[in-house]
MARBA-3410 file (N, C-alpha, C, O; in Angstrom, 1 decimal):
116
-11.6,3.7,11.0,-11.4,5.1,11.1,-9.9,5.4,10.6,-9.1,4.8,11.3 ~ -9.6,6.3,9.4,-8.2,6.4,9.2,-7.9,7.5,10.0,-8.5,8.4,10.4 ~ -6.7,7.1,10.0,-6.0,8.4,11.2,-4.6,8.8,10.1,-4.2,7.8,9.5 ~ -4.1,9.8,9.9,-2.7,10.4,9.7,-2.3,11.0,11.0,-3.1,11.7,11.6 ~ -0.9,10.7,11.6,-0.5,11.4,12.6,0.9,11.9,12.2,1.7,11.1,11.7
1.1,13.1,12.4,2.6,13.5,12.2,3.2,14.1,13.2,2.6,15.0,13.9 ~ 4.4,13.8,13.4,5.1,14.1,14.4,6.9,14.9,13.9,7.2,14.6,12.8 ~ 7.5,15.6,14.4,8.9,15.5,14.4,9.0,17.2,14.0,10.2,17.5,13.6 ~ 8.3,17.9,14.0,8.1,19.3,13.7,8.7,19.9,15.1,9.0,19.4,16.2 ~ 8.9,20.9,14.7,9.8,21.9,15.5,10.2,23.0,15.3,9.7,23.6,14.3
11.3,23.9,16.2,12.1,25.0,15.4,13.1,24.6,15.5,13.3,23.9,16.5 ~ 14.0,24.8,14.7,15.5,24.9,14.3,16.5,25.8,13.4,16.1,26.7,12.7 ~ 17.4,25.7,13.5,18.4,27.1,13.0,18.5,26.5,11.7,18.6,25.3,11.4 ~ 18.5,27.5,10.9,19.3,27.6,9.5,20.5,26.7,9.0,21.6,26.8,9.4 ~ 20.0,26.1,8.2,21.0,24.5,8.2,20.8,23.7,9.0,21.7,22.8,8.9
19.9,23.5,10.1,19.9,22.4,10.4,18.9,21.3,9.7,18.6,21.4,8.5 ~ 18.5,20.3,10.5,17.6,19.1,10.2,16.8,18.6,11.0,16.9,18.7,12.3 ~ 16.0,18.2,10.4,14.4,17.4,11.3,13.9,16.6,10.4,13.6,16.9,9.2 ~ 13.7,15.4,11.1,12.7,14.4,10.4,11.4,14.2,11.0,11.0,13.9,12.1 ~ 10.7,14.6,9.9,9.3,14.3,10.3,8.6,12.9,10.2,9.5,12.2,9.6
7.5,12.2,10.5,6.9,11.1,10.6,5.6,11.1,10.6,4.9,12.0,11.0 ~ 5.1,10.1,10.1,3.8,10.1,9.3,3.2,8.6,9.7,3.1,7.9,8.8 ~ 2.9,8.1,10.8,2.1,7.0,11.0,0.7,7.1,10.8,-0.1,7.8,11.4 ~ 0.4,6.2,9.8,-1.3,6.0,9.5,-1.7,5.0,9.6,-0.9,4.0,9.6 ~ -3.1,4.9,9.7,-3.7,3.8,10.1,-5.4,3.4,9.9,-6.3,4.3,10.0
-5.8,2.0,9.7,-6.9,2.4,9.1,-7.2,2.4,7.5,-8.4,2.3,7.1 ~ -6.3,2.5,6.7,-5.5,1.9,5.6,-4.9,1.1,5.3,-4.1,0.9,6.2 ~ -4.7,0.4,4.3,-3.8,-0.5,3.5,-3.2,0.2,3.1,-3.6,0.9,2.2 ~ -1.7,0.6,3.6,-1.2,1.5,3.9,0.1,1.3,2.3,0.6,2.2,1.7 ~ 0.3,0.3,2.0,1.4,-0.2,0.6,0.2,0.5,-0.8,0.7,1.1,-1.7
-1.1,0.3,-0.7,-2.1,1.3,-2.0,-2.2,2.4,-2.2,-3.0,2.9,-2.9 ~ -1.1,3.4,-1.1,-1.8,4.2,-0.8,-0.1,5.3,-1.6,1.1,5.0,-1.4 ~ -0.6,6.5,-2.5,0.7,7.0,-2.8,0.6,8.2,-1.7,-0.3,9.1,-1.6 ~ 1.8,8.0,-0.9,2.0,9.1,0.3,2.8,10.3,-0.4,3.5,10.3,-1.4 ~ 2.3,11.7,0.7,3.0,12.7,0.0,3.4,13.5,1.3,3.1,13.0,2.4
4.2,14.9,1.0,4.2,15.9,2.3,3.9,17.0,1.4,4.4,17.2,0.2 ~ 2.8,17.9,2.4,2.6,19.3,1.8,3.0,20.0,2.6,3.5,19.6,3.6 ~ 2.8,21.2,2.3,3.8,22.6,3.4,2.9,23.6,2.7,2.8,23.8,1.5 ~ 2.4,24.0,3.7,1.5,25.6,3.7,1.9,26.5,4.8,1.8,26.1,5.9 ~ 2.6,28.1,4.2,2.7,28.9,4.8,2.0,29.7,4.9,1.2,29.8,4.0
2.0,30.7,6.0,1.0,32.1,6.1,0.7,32.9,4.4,1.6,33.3,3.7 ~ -0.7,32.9,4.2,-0.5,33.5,2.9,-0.1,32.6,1.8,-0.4,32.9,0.7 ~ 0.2,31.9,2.0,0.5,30.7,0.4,-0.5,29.4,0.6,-0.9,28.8,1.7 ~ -0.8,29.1,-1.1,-1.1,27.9,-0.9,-0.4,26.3,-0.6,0.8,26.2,-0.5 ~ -1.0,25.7,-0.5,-0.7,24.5,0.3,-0.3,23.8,-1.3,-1.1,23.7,-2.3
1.3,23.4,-1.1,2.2,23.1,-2.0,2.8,21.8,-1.6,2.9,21.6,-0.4 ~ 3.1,20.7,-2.9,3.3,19.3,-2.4,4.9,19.6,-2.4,5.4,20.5,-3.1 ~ 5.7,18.7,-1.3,7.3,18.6,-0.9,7.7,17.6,-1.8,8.4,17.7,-2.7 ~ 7.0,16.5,-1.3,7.7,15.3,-1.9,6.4,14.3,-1.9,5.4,14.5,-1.4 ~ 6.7,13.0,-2.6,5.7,12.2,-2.1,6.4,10.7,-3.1,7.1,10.7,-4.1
6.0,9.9,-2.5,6.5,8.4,-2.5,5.6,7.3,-3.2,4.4,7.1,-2.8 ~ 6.0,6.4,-4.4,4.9,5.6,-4.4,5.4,4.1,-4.7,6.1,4.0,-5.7 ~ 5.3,3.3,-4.2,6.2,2.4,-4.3,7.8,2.6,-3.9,8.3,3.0,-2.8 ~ 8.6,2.3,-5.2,10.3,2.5,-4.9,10.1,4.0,-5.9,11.2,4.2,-6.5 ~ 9.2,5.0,-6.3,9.0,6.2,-6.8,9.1,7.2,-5.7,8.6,7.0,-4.6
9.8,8.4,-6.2,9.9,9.6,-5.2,9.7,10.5,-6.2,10.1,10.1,-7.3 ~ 9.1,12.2,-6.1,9.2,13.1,-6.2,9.5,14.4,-5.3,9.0,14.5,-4.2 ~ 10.3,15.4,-5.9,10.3,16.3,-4.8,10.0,17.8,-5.8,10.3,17.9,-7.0 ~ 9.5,18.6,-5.2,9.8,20.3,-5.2,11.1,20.6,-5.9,12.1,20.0,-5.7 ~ 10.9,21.5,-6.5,12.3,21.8,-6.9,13.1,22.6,-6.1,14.3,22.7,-6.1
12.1,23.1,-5.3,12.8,23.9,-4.3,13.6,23.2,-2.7,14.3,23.7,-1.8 ~ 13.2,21.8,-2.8,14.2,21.1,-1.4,14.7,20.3,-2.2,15.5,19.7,-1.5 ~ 14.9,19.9,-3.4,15.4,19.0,-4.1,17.1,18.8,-3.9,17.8,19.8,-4.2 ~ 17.6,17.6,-3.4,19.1,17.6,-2.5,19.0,18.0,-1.7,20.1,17.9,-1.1 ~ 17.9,18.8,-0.8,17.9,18.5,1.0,17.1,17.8,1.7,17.4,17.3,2.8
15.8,17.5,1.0,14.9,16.7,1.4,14.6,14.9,0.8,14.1,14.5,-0.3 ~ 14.9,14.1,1.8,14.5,12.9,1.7,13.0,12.5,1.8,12.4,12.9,2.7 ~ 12.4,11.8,0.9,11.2,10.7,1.5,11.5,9.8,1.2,12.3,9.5,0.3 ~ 10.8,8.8,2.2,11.0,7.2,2.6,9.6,6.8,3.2,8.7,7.5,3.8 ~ 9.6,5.5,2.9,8.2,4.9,3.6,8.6,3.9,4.2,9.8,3.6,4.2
7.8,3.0,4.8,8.2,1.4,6.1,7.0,1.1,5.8,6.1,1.7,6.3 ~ 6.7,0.1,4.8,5.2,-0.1,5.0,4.8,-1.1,5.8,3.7,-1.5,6.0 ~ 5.6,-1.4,6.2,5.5,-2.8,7.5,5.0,-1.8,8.6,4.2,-2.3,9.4 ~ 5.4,-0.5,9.0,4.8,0.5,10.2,3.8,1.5,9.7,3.4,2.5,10.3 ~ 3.4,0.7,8.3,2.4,1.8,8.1,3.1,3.5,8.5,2.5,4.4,9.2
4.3,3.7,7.9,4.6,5.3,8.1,5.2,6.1,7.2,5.8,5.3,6.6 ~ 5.5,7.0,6.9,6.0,8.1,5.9,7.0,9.0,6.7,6.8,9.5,7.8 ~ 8.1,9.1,6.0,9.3,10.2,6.7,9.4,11.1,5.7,9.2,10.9,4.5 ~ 10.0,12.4,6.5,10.4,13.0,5.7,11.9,13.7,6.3,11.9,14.5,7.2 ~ 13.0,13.4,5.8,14.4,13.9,5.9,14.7,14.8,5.2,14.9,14.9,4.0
14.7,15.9,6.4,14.6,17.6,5.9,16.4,17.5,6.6,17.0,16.9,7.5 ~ 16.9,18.5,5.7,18.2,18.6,5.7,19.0,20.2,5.0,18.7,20.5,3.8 ~ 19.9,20.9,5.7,19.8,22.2,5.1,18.6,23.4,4.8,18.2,24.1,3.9 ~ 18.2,23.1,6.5,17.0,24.0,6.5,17.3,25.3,5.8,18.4,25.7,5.4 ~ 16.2,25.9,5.7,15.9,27.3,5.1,15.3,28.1,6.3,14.9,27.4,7.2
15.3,29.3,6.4,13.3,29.7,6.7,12.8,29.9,5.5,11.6,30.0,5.8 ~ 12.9,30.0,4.7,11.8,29.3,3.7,10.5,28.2,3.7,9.4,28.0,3.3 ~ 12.0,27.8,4.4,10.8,26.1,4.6,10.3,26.4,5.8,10.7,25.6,6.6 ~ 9.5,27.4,6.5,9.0,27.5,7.9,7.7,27.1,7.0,7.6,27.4,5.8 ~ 6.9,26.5,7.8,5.0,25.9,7.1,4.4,24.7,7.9,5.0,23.7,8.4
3.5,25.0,8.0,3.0,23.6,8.7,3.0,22.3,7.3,2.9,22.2,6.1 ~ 3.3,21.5,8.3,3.5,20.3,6.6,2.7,19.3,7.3,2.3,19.1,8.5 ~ 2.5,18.6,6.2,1.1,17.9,6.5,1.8,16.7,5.6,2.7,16.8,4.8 ~ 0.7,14.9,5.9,0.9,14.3,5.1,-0.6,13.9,5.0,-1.6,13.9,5.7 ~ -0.2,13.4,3.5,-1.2,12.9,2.7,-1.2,11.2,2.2,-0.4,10.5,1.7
-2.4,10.9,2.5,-2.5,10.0,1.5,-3.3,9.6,0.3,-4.5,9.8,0.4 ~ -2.9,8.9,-1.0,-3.9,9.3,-2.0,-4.0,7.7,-1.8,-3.1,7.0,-1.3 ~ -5.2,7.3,-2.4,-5.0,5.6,-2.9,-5.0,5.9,-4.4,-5.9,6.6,-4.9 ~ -3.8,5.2,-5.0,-4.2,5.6,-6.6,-5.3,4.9,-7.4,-6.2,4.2,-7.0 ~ -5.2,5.2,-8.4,-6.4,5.7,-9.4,-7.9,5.9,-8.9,-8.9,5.4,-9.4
-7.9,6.7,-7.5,-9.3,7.0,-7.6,-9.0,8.3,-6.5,-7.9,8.7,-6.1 ~ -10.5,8.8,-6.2,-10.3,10.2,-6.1,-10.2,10.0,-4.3,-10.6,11.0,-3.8 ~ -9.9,9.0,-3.5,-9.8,8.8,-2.1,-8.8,9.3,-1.6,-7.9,9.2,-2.4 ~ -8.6,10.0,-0.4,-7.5,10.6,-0.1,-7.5,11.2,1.8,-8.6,11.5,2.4 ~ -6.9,11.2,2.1,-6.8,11.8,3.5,-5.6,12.7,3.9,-4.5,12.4,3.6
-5.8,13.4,4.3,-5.0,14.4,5.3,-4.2,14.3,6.7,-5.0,13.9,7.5 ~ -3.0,14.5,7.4,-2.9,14.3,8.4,-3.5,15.8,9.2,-4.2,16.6,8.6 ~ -3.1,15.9,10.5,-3.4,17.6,11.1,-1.9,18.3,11.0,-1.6,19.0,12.0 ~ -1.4,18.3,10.5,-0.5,19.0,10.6,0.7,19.3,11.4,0.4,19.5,12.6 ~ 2.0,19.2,11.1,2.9,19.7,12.1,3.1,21.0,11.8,2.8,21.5,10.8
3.8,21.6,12.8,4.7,23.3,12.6,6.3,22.8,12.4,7.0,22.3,13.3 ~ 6.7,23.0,11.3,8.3,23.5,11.1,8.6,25.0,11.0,8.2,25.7,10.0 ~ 9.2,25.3,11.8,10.0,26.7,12.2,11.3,27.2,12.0,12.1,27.0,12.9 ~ 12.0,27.9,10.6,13.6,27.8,11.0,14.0,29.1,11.1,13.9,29.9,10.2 ~ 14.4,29.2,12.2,14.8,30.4,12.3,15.9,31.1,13.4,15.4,31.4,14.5
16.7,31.3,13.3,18.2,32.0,14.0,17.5,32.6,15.5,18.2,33.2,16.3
END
């Protein structure tokens, strides 16, 4: 049974930081290209960042505030959020793709909140 669990969601003020966490399991967790999405009220569900190997992408929009990192020895995915927005308020979710084929999973979601 694969599981995505994410944790480290919260509220926080404008400029601050939170790391989120992403342990999975249930996978061969080094095949798998990890991502974070963030879906707000009304918007679609948009990729943050995502990791594949020693490869990262981000959004252009957290790009220099947002970190990804992976531990594949813990099977987990971070994400180092830094110079919040409320912009960035959304539930963010992680993903996993295994590449070149169409397999993939979801975590449930955390809530990030920023707001004064």
């Amino acid at each position: 049974q694969v599981q995505l669990v994410e944790s480290g969601g919260g509220l926080v003020q404008p400029g601050g930081s939170l790391r989120l966490s992403c342990a999975a399991s249930g996978i061969r967790f080094s095949l798998y290209v990890m991502g974070w999405y963030r879906q707000a009220p009304g918007t679609q569900r948009e990729l943050v960042a995502a990791i594949s190997g020693g490869s990262t992408n981000y959004a252009d929009s957290v790009k220099g505030r947002f970190t990804v990192s992976r531990d594949n020895a813990k099977s987990t995915v971070y994400l180092q959020m830094n110079s919040l927005k409320p912009e960035d308020t959304a539930v963010y979710y992680c993903n996993a793709d295994l590449k070149g084929t169409k397999v993939g999973y979801w975590g449930q979601g955390t809530q990030v909140t920023v707001s004064s």
